[in-house]
matplotlib code that plots the C-alpha trace (Angstrom):
import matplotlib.pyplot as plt

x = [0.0, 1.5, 2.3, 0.6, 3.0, 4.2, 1.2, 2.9, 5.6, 5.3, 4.5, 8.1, 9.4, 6.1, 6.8, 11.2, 9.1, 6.9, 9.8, 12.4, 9.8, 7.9, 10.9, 14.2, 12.6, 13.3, 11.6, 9.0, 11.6, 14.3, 11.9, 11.2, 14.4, 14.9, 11.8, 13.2, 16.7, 15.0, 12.6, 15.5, 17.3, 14.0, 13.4, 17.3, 17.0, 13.8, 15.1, 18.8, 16.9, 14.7, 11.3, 9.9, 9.5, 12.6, 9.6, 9.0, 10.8, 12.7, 11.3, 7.7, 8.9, 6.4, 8.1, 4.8, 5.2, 8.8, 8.5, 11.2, 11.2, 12.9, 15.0, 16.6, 18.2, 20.2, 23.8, 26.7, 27.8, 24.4, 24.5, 27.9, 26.3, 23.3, 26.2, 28.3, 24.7, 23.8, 27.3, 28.0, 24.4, 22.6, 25.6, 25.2, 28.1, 30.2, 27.8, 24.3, 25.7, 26.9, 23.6, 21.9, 24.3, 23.3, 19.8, 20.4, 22.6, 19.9, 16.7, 19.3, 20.1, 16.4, 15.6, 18.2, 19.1, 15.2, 12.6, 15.0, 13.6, 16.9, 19.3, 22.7, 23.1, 23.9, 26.1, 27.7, 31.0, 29.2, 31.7, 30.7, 32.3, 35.0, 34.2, 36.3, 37.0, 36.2, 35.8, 32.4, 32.2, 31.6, 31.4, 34.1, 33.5, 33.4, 31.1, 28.8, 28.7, 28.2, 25.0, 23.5, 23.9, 22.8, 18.9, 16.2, 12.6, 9.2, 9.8, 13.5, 13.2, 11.5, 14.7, 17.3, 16.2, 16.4, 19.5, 21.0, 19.5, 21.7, 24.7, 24.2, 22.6, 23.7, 20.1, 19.1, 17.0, 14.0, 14.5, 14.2, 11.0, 9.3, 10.0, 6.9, 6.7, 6.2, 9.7, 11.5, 11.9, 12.6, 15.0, 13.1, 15.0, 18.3, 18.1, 19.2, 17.2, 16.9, 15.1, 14.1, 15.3, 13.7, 16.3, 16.7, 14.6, 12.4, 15.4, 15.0, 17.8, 18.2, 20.3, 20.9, 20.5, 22.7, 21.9, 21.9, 19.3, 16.9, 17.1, 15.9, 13.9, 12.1, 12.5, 10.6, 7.9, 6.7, 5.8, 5.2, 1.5, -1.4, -4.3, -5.4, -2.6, -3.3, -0.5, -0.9, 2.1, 4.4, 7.3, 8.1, 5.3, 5.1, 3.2, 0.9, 0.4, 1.3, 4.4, 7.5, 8.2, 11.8, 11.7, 10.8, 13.7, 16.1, 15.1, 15.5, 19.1, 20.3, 18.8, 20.9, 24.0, 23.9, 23.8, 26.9, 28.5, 28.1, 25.4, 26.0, 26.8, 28.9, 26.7, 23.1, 20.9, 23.4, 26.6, 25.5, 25.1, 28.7, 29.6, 27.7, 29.8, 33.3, 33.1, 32.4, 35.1, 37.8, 36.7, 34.9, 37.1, 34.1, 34.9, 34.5, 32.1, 30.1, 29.5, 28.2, 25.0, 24.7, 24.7, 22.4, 25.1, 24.3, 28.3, 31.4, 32.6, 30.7, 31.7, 35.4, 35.6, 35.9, 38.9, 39.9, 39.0, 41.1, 44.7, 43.7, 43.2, 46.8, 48.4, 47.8, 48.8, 52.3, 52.5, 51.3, 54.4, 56.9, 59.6, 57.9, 59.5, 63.1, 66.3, 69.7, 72.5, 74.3, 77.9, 80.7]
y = [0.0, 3.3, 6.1, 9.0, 11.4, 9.4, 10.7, 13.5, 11.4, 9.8, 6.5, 4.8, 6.3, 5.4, 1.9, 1.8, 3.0, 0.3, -2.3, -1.4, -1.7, -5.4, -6.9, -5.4, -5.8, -1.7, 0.1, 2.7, 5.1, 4.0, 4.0, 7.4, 8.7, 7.6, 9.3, 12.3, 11.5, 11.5, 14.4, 16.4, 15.2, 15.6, 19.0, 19.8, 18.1, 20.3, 23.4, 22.9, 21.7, 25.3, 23.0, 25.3, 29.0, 31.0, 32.3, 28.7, 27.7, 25.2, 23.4, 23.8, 22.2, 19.4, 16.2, 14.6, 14.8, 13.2, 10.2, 7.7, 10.0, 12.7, 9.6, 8.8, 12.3, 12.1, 11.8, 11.7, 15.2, 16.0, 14.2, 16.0, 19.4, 18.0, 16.7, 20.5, 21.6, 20.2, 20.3, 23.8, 25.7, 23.5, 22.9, 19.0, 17.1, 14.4, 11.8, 13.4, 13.8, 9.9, 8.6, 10.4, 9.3, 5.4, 6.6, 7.7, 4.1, 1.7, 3.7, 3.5, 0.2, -0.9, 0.7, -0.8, -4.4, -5.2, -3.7, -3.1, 0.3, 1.7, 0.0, 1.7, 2.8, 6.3, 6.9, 3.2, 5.9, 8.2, 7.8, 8.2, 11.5, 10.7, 11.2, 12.4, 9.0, 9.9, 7.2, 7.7, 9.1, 6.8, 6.7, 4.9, 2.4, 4.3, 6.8, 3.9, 3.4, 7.2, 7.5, 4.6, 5.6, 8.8, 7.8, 9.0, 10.0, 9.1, 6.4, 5.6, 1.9, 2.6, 5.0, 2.4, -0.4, 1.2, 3.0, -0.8, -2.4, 0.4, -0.1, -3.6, -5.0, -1.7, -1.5, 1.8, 3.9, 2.6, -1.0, -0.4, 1.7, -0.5, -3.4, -5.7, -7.4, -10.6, -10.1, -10.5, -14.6, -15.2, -18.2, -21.7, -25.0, -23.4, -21.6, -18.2, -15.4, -12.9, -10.5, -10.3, -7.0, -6.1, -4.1, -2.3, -3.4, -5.4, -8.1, -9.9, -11.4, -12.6, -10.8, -13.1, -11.4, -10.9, -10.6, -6.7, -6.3, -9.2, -7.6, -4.1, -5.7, -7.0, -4.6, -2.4, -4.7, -4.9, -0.6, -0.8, 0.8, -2.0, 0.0, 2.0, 1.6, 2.3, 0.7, -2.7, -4.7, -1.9, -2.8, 0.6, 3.6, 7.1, 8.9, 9.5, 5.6, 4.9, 4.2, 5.3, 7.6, 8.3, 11.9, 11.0, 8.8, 11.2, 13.6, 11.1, 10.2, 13.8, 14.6, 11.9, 12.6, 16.6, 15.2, 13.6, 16.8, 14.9, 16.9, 19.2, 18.1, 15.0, 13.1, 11.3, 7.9, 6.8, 7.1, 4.7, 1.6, 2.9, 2.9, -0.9, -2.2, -0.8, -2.0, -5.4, -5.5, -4.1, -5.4, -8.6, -9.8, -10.3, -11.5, -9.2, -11.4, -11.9, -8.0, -7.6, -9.9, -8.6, -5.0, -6.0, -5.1, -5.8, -5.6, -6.7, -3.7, -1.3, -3.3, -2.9, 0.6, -0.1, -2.5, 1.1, 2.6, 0.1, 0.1, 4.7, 3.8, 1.5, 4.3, 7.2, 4.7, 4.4, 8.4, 8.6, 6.9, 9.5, 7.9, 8.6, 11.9, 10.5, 10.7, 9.7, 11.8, 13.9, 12.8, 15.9]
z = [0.0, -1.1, 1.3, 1.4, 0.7, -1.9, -4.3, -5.2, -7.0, -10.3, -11.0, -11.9, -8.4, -6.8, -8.4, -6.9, -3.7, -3.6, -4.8, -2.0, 1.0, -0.5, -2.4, -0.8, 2.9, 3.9, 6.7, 6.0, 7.2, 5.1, 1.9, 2.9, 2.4, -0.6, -2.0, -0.1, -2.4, -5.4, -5.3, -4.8, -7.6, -9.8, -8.4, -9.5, -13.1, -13.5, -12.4, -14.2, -17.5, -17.5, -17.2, -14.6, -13.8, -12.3, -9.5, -7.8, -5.0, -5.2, -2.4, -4.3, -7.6, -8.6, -10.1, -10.8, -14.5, -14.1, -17.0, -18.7, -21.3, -19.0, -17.1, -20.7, -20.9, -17.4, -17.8, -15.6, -16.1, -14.9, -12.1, -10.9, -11.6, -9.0, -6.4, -6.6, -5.6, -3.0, -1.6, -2.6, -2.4, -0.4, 2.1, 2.5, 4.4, 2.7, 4.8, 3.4, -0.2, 0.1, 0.8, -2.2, -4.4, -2.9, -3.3, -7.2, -7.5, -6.6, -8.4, -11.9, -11.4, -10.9, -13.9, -15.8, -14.0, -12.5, -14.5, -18.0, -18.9, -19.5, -21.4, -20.3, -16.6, -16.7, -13.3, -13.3, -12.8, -10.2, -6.9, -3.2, -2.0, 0.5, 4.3, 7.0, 8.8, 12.9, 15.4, 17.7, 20.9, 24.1, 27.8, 29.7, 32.0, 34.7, 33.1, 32.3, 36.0, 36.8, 33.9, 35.8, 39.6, 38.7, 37.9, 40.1, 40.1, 39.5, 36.9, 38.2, 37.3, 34.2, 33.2, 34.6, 32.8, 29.8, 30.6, 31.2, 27.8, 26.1, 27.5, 28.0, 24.2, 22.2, 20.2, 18.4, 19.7, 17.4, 18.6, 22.1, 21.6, 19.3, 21.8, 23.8, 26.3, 24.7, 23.0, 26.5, 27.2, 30.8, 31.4, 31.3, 30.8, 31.9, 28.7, 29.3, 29.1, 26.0, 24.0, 20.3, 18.9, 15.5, 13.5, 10.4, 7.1, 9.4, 10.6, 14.1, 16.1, 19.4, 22.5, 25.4, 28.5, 31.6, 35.2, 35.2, 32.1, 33.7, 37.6, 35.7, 33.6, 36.4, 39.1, 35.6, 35.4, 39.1, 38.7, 35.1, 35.2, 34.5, 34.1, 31.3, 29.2, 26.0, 23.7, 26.1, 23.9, 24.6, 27.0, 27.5, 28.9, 29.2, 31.5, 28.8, 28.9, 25.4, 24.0, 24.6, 21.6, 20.7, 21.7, 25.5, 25.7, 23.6, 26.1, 29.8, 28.2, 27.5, 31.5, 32.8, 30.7, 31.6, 34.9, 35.0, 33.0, 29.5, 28.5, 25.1, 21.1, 21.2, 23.3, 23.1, 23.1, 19.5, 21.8, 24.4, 21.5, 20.6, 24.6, 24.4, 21.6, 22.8, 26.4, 25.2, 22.8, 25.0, 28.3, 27.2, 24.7, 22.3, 18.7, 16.5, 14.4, 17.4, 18.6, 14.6, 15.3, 18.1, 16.9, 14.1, 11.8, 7.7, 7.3, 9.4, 7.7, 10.0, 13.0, 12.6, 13.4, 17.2, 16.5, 14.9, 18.1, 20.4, 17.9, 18.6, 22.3, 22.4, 19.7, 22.7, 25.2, 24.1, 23.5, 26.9, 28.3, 30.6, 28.3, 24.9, 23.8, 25.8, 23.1, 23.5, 25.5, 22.7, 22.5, 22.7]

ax = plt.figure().add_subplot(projection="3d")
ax.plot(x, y, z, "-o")
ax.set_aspect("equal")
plt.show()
């Protein structure tokens, strides 16, 4: 079933839309943005081509009229012109810019590879813009500790627990929200417990649990409210009784984190699956291999980047030494 704010688009992008969220498996939020991609490209070939008034906004440019017939005059050249404008005039960062040029990659080769409406690929030489390479921001260990003493209030075991399945299971923000109770599975059997996490594009995997997740999980449970609940599933409720949206818990992290002086840019609900993920690589000894299913990670490739973060971590070690900057005695 199509979007509604999809209607606006034309049929072939309607069509990629409706190919990437039943036969590729995306989220509704992943599909999104690549609409979002591509109306910006349209809305650039239009303008750029002189097919609409110099008086419209950009941001009012309709692309419903977009057809093959204006797909087949697309060429490379025009495609850099599009990437020097959002870089240059729109001001889009390396990392923005690279995911619209993935966005323009898989609608051309659908057209050309699935449905063969084009016959030659146009950007098969298009290449991602090169991104400043920075490892992510994390609390220590003893930070960790620190975020977690630090909870109080009304809903204190509400907060913890969720504080704990962060830095514990390193989900994303939009698995922990859409979690329910029926997706925690107490031990039974001496099986241990766990919790199914459903990740990007729709993909479930199993996180065991350890005894700090399962005592807040069930210290949560004996206050969680039982009447008049509205989203009854719903592990975790506001005080609205719903859901848990991801604003409410964006905003309980950042409390807790300006609380312990971490508050600011730098810092939020992301950097605790990064704080997850590096404390059980350098202080559990996890295979590598291992912390990427347990991430949810599509590639190994994304995973690596806190072995990166352990060779910085033993790189400032060694500077650190007294003896680091030490040469020999001159001779006379």
């Amino acid at each position: 079933m199509k979007k509604e704010f999809f209607m606006e688009a034309p049929e072939i992008i309607q069509n990629f839309l409706g190919y990437l969220e039943t036969i590729k498996g995306k989220s509704s939020k992943t599909v999104e943005e690549y609409y979002l991609d591509l109306r910006t490209f349209f809305r650039y070939i239009k303008m750029s081509n002189g097919l609409v008034s110099k008086e419209i906004p950009f941001e009012e440019i309709d692309i419903s009229d977009v057809d093959l017939s204006l797909i087949e005059t697309i060429t490379i050249t025009k495609v850099f012109e599009y990437m020097n404008y959002v870089g240059a005039i729109r001001g889009n960062k390396p990392s923005t810019r690279s995911r619209k040029v993935s966005s323009l990659r898989t609608f051309f080769h659908y057209l050309t590879n699935k449905v063969n409406l084009l016959n030659v690929n146009p950007i098969l030489e298009l290449e991602t813009p090169k991104q400043k390479k920075s490892l992510p921001k994390y609390l220590s260990l003893e930070q960790s500790i620190e975020l977690l003493q630090s909870v109080d209030g009304e809903y204190k075991e509400r907060d913890y627990c969720i504080l704990t399945l962060f830095l514990n299971c390193g989900m994303r923000l939009s698995e922990l929200v859409g979690m329910n109770i029926h997706d925690v599975y107490f031990e039974k059997n001496g099986t241990m417990p766990s919790i199914k996490i459903t990740g990007k594009g729709n993909k479930e995997r199993m996180v065991y649990l350890n005894a700090a997740c399962m005592d807040a999980i069930q210290a949560y449970l004996t206050v969680r409210q039982k009447e008049g609940i509205i989203d009854k599933e719903a592990l975790f409720i506001s005080r609205n009784k719903r859901r848990m949206s991801p604003k409410t818990v964006q905003y309980m992290v950042n409390k807790y984190l300006e609380k312990i002086g971490l508050g600011g840019p730098g810092y939020s609900v992301h950097k605790l699956r990064h704080t997850a993920a590096t404390l059980m690589y350098q202080h559990g000894n996890v295979d590598i291999r291992v912390l990427k299913d347990i991430l949810g990670h599509e590639n190994l490739g994304t995973t690596e980047i806190y072995t990166h973060l352990s060779n910085q971590q033993m790189e400032e070690a060694a500077n650190s030494n007294p003896l680091a900057n030490m040469k020999p005695k001159k001779k006379n």
